[in-house]
N, C-alpha and C positions, 0 to 999 in steps of 0.2 A: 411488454419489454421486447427489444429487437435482439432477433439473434445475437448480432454483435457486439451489444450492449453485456451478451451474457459471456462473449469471448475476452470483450475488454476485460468486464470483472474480474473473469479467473482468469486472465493474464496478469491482475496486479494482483491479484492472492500468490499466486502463482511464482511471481518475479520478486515479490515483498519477500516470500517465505526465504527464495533463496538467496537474496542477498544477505538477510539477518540471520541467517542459519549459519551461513558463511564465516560472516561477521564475528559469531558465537565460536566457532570452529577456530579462525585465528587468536580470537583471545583464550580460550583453552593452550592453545601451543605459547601463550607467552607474548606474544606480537603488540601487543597495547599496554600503554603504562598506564591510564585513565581505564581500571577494571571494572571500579562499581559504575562507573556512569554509563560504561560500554554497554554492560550487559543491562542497565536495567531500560537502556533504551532500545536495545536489541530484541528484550522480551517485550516492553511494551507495543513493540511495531508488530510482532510476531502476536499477539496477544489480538489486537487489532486484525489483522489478515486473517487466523482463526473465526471472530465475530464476519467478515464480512463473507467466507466463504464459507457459514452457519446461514447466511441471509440468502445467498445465492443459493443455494440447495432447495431452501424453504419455497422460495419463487418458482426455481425449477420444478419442482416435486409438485407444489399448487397450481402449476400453468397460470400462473397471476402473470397478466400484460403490464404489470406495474408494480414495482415493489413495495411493501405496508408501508406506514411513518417510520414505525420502529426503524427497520432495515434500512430505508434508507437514511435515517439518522446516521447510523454505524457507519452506511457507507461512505456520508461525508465526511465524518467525524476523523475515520482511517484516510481517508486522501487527503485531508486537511493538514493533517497530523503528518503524512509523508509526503507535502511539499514543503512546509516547513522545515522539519527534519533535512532534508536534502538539498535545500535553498544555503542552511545555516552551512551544514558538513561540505558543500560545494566552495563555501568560500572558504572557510576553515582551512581545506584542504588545499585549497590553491593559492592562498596567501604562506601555506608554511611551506618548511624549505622541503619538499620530496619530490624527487626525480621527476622529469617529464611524463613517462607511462606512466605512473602512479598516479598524477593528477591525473591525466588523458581518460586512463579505464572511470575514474571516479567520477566525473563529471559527466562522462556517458553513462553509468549506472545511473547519475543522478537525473540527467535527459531523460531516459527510459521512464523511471522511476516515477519523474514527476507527470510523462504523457499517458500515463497508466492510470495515473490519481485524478487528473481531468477527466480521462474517459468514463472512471468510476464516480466520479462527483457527475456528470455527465449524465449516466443512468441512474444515478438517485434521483435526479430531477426531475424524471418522466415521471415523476410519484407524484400526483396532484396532492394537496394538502388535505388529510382529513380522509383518503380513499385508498379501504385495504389494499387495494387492485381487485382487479374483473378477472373474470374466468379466460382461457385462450379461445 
């Protein structure tokens, strides 16, 4: 696994955590009328970025040049999970009636967001099928 493969990752652990963190933060203050669906897609995302920087650590700590199956199952699974998620909330967001900034920032969160989940879909790939990974 390339160095950078390992920066992409924990940049989308990274950037996941705090946008849903965030997220979780405004709706505590009251900011969303849509609470249960908020949050239970806020911990799902957050739930996911946990599993994938549990996979990164493992790789790290094992010097594996390729992540197991498992791992990079998760890691798909989570970038999959947050372009979708971000696909759906980008139009959402910019079909309803809020302020120019408001879209602006969101649609950049959801830019970031989704070039984070390629990069991580990205390094799950280097994982040949069927091979824990090799030693570094």
């Amino acid at each position: 696994m390339r160095r950078t493969d390992r920066f992409v990752v924990a940049g989308f652990v990274a950037f996941t955590a705090f946008v849903w963190v965030q997220r979780l933060v405004n709706l505590a203050r009251g900011d969303e009328s849509a609470v249960t669906v908020s949050v239970t897609l806020s911990v799902v995302l957050l739930v996911l970025a946990v599993a994938t920087a549990l996979g990164l650590v493992v790789v790290a700590a094992r010097g594996w040049t390729t992540p197991p199956p498992l791992v990079a199952m998760v890691w798909r699974v989570a970038a999959g999970v947050t372009v979708a998620v971000w696909i759906v909330r980008a139009v959402q967001i910019t079909l309803a009636w809020r302020s120019l900034g408001f879209v602006v920032v969101h649609v950049v969160l959801a830019a970031v967001s989704i070039a984070l989940a390629v990069g991580t879909w990205r390094a799950a790939a280097t994982s040949p099928q069927g091979v824990r990974g090799g030693a570094a």
